[in-house]
Structure formats: C-alpha cells, structure tokens
C-alpha positions in Angstrom: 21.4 24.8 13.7 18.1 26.0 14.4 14.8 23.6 14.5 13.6 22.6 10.9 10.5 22.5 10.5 9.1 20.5 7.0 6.4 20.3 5.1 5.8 17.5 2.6 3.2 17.9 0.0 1.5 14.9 -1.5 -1.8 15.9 -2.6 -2.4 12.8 -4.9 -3.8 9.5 -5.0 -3.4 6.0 -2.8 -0.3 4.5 -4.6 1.1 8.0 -4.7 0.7 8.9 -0.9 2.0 5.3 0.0 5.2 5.5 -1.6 6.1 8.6 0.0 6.0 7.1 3.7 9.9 6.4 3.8 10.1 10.3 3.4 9.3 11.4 6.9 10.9 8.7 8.6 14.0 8.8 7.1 14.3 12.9 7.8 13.7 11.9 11.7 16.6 9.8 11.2 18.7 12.6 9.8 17.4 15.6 11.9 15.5 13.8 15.0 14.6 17.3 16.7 12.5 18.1 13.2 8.9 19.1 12.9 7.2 17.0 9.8 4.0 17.5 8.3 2.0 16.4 5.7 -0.1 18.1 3.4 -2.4 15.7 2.1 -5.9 15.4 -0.1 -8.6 14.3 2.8 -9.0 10.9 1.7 -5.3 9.6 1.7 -5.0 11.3 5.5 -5.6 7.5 6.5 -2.4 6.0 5.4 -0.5 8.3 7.6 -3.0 8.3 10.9 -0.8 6.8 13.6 2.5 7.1 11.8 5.3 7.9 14.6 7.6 10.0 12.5 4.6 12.9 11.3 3.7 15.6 13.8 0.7 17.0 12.1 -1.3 16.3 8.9 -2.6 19.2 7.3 -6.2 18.5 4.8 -6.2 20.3 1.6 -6.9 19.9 -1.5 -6.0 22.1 -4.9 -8.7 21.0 -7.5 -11.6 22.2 -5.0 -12.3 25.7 -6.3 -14.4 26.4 -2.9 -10.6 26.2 -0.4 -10.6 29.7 0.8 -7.0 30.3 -0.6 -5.9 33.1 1.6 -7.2 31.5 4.4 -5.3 28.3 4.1 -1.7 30.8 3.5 -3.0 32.0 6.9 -2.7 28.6 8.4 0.1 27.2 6.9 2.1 30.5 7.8 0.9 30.1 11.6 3.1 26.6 11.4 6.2 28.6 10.6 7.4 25.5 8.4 11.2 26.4 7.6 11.0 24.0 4.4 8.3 22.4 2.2 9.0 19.5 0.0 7.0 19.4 -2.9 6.4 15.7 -4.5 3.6 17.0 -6.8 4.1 19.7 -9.6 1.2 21.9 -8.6 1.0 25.3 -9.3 -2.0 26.5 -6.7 0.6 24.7 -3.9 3.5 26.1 -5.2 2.0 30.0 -4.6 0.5 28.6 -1.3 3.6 27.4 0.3 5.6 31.0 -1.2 3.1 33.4 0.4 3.4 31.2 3.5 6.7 32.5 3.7 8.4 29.0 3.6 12.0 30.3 2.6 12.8 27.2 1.2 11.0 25.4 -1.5 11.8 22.3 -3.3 9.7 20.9 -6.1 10.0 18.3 -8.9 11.0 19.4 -12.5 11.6 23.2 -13.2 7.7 24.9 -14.3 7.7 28.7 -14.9 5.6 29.3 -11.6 8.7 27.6 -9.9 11.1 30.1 -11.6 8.7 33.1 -10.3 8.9 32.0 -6.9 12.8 30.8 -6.7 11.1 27.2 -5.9 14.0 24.8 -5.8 13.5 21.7 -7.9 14.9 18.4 -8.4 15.6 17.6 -12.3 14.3 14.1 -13.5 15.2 15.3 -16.8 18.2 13.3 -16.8 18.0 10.2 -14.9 17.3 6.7 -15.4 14.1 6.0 -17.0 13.5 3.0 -14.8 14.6 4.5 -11.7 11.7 3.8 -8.9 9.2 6.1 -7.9 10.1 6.1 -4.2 13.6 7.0 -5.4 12.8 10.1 -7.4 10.5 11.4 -3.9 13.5 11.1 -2.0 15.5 13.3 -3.9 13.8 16.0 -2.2 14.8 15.1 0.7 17.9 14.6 0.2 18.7 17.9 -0.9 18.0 18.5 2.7 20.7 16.3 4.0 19.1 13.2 4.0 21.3 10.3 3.2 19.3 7.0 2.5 18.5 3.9 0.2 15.7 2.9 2.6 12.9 3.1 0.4 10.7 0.6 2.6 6.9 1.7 2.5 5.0 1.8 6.0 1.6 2.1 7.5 1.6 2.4 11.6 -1.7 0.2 13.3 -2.8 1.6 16.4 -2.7 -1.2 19.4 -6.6 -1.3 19.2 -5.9 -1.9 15.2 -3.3 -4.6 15.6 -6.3 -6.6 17.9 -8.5 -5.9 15.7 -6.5 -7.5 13.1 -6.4 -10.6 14.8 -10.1 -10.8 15.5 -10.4 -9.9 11.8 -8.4 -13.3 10.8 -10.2 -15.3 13.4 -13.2 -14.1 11.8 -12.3 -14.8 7.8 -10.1 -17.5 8.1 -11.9 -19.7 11.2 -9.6 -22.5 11.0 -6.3 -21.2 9.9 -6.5 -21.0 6.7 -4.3 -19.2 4.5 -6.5 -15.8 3.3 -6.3 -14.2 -0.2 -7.1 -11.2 -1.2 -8.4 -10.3 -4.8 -8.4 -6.9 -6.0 -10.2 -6.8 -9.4 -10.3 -3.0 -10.0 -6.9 -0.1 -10.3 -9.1 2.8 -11.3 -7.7 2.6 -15.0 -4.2 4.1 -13.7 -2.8 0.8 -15.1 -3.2 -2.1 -17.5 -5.5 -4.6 -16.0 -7.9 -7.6 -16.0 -11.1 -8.0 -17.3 -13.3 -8.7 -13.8 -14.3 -12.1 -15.8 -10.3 -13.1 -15.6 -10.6 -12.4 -12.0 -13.2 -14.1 -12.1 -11.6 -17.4 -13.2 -8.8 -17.5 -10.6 -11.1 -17.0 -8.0 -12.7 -19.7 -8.8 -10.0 -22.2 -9.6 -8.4 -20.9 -6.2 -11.7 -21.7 -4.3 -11.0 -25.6 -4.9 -8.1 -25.8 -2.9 -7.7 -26.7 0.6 -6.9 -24.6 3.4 -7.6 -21.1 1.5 -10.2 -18.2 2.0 -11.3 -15.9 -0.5 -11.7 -11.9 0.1 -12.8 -9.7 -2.9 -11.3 -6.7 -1.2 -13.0 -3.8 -3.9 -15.1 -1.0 -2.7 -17.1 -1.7 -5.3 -17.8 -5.1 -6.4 -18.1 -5.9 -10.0 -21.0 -7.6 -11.6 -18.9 -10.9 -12.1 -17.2 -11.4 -8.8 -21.0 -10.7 -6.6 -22.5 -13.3 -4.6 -20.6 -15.9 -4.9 -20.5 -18.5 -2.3 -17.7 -18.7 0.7 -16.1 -15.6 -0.5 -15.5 -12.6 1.9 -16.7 -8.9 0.7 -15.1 -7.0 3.5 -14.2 -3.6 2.2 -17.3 -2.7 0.4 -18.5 0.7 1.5 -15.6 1.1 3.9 -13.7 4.3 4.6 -9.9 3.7 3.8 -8.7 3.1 7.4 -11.0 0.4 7.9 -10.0 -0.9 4.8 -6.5 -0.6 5.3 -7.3 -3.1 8.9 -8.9 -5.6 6.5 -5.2 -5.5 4.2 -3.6 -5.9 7.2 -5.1 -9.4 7.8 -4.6 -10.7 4.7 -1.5 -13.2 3.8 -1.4 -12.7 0.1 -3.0 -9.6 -2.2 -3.2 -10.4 -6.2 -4.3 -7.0 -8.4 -2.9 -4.9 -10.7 -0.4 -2.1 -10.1 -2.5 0.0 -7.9 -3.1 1.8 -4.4 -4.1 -1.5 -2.7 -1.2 -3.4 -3.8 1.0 -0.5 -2.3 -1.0 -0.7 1.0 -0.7 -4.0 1.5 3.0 -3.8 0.5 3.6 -1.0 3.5 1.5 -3.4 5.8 4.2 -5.9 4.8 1.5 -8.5 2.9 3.1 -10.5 0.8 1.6 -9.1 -2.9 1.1 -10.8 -6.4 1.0 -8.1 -8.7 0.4 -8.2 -12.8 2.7 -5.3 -14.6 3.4 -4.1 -18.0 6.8 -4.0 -18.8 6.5 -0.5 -20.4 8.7 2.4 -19.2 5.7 4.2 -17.6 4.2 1.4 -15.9 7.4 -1.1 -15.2 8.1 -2.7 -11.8 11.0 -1.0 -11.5 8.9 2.8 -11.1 5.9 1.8 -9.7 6.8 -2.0 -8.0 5.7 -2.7 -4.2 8.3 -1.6 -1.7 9.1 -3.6 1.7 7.4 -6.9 1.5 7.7 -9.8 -0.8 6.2 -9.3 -3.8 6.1 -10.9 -6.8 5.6 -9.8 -10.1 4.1 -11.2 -13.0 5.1 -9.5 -16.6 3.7 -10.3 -20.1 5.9 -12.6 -22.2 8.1 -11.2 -25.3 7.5 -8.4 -26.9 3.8 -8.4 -25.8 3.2 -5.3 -25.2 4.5 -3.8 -28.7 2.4 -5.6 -30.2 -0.6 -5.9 -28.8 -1.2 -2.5 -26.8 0.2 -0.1 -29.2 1.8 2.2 -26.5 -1.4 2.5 -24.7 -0.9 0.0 -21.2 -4.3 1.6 -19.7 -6.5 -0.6 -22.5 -4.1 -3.5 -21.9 -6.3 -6.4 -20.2 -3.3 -8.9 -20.5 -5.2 -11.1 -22.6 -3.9 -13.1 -25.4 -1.5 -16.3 -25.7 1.9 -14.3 -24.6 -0.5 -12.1 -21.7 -1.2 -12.9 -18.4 -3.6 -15.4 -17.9 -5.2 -16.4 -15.1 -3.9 -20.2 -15.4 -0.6 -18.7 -14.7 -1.2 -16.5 -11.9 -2.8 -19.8 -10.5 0.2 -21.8 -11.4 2.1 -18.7 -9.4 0.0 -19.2 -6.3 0.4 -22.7 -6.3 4.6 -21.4 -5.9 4.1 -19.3 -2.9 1.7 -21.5 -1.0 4.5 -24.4 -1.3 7.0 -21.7 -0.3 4.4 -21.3 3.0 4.0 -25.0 3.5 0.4 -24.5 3.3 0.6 -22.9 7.0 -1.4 -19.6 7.3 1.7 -16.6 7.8 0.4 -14.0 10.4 0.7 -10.5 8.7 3.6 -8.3 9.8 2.7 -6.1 12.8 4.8 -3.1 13.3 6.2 -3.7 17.4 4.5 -1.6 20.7 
C-alpha cells in the first residue's frame, strides 16, 4: 500500500479544534508511515503547535473573501494529500480540496456541493442523538481503517513550556496552594452565568485556606476586575500562552466552552455547568481525558424555564445552578485532594 497522505480539515472554533486531537493520533496508530496535516483557521493553529502525530499545519480560513482561492488549490495540490477528512460542512473547502485533486474526500452529512464532487460523507442522520462530538469526528477516520474508542483530547507542551509551567505555579500559587481557575465568559455558544454569579463563588472560594484564584478570561468582565489576591493571567494573551497558564492550573470551573476543552486535553481536572438539552448535553459536547465533573440543572429545568433556547439560559432560579452549589461541589473535590495542591498532567520527554 502506497504512502497516505491526509488532510484533516477543522476550520472552526476552540472547543471544536480541541476535540478533534484524538483524530491524528489515532491514524498514526493505524498507518504509522502516514503524512497528517491540518487545515486550520489561524488562531486555533496553537492547540496543535508541538503535537507529535501532525506533520504540517496548513492556515486558511473560508469566511475571508480576500484568500486568493486558486492560489491556495496551488498549495494544497503541491502536498499531493492522497485523502482529506472533512470535519466541517463547508462548501468553499469542499471545491478547494476537489480541484486539489485529493481523490478521496470524506465529509460530514450529504450537501449537494458534496454530490457534485463525489465527496464521501459520513451520515449522522441516523445515529444516537447523544452520541459525543469526538465520536461523530472519528467516523471519518474510520472510514479509512481506523479502529478506535480512544477519544482522549490532547495538547503537546514543548520542554521550554512544561518549565515554564512550573515557574508559572511557583509564581501563582507561592506556597502550594491549590490554584483555581474561573472562566466567566463561553462566547454565547452555550447556556451560562451571569459574570455577577461568578462573581459570588469567587468570592465565597477566596475565604478558604490553601486556594488561589485566576480569572483566566481574555477579557475581564466589569464584575470580576480588580479584585484583591486574584490572578488575571490571560488577559491580552495570544492562545499558546494562554493555553501555558491552563496548563498550571489544578481545577477550571466555566461553562461548556473552548477553555474547558483546553484544560480537559492538558488533563486539568474541570468543573463544568451543562444544560441537559440534546444540543448542549454532556454527552455531545462533555470534556474528554481528564476528570471532569459536571453540574446539570435539576428536574425538568430547562423546559420550563429556557423555552428551547439554552444560549439565554443563565442557570438561575431555585432548580438552576447556583453558585452555593458549585461551592458545595468544590468543597467535594478539594476533600477528594486532601487539600494538597495536584501538579497538572505533563505529557512525558
């Protein structure tokens, strides 16, 4: 069998990208002697810098009308990719990667442009509902050959990274203590907190012993500024720097949302508040390969209160999420941890 040589396409955002890291590695497994290469938007190109199992990561991105089209079919063709993988529907791709010449083509769902261009396609059509994410992705690549049920998320540190890491916790946690992360904002892909609820558990988790506080937002909300003994440390960061900063953490609380999926491939242990609603359940979009724990609204919440539409959700309300309860959730893992600071998984040299 001659060399394969694959493209994967992921041009989409954090949470996305991350959950599609299982994908390469588990091809390598199958078909060691493969070329793998991503095709990524420029700003997730960070969560796969350093990754052992990709070869080359290729920038583009479909929604900016100024990509010189032709010119990037001239590129990709230069690669002479023997398959692309598809995890996106997108039609501007989809005629990229067939006047590349990339024989074969496999995409998700059956669109007409996919038809035109005798794209092969994985049907979701009729699966489980509440089949995960990650799951669906690697359908793709099974149709190569692949055999797995590893779904397990990852993000590679470089050597310089993982001592940086170290020098990080040294830095935000001086004497040991055990370092949580608060992410207060999920770019309304999800149901959410008001920042004022974040707000409140910060501060309730501020009076306990042996903890240290990092807001972990690019952009800090109004409620959660200035406020003393906290850590700001990704404010204006680009996303591999950020991703360092995850990577020292021992516990992450947010929403479901790209950070929660970094920290999860960084194995950090993640708190993470979900609806149980088909399109935003645990069981599509949950963390993959740490521990995580999830916290879902009581009863029949979300029928009642949302009125099918999660992204105005804030949780609030007596059968919600509350912040009293994520606190009394906290208060489970850090017996769980003795109170004794956990390093964060680092990937072996």
């Amino acid at each position: 069998m001659s060399k394969l040589r694959i493209l994967i396409s992921r041009p989409d955002r954090i949470g996305d990208v991350v959950l599609s890291t299982p994908i390469p590695r588990e091809i390598k497994k199958k078909f060691p002697d493969s070329y793998v290469a991503l095709l990524l938007k420029p700003y997730t190109r960070d969560i796969y810098l350093n990754n052992p199992y990709v070869d080359e990561i290729i920038i583009y991105d479909p929604s900016d009308r100024k990509e010189p089209f032709w010119e990037r079919v001239r590129q990709i063709r230069s690669y002479n990719f023997t398959h692309a993988i598809m995890l996106l529907p997108n039609e501007k791709i989809n005629y990229l990667l067939f006047f590349a010449g990339i024989k074969t083509r496999i995409g998700i769902g059956h669109k007409l442009y996919q038809f035109l261009t005798f794209t092969r396609y994985v049907d979701r059509k009729k699966y489980i509902p509440l089949r995960h994410e990650a799951d669906y992705c690697m359908d793709t690549a099974r149709k190569l050959g692949v055999e797995t049920d590893n779904l397990d998320t990852e993000i590679f540190l470089t050597r310089e990274e993982v001592k940086k890491v170290f020098d990080l916790r040294k830095q935000f946690a001086p004497e040991g203590q055990y370092l949580i992360g608060i992410h207060a904002s999920s770019g309304n892909s999800a149901p959410n907190w008001k920042p004022s609820e974040y707000r409140k558990l910060l501060l309730k988790l501020k009076k306990l012993g042996n903890i240290k506080i990092a807001v972990t937002d690019n952009l800090i909300a109004d409620e959660l500024r200035d406020i003393p003994d906290v850590i700001y440390p990704n404010v204006n960061l680009s996303l591999r720097d950020s991703i360092v900063n995850f990577a020292s953490l021992d516990l992450l609380i947010s929403a479901s949302t790209g950070p929660m999926h970094l920290a999860a491939a960084l194995k950090v242990r993640t708190l993470s508040l979900f609806c149980p609603m088909t399109a935003c359940s645990p069981k599509l979009w949950g963390p993959k390969g740490n521990k995580a724990h999830i916290m879902l609204p009581l009863g029949n919440y979300c029928d009642s209160v949302c009125n099918s539409d999660p992204k105005k959700c804030t949780f609030e309300g007596a059968n919600g999420i509350s912040s009293d309860k994520v606190y009394s959730e906290v208060l489970n893992i850090l017996s769980v941890e003795n109170n004794v600071t956990v390093d964060p998984f680092l990937h072996d040299f």
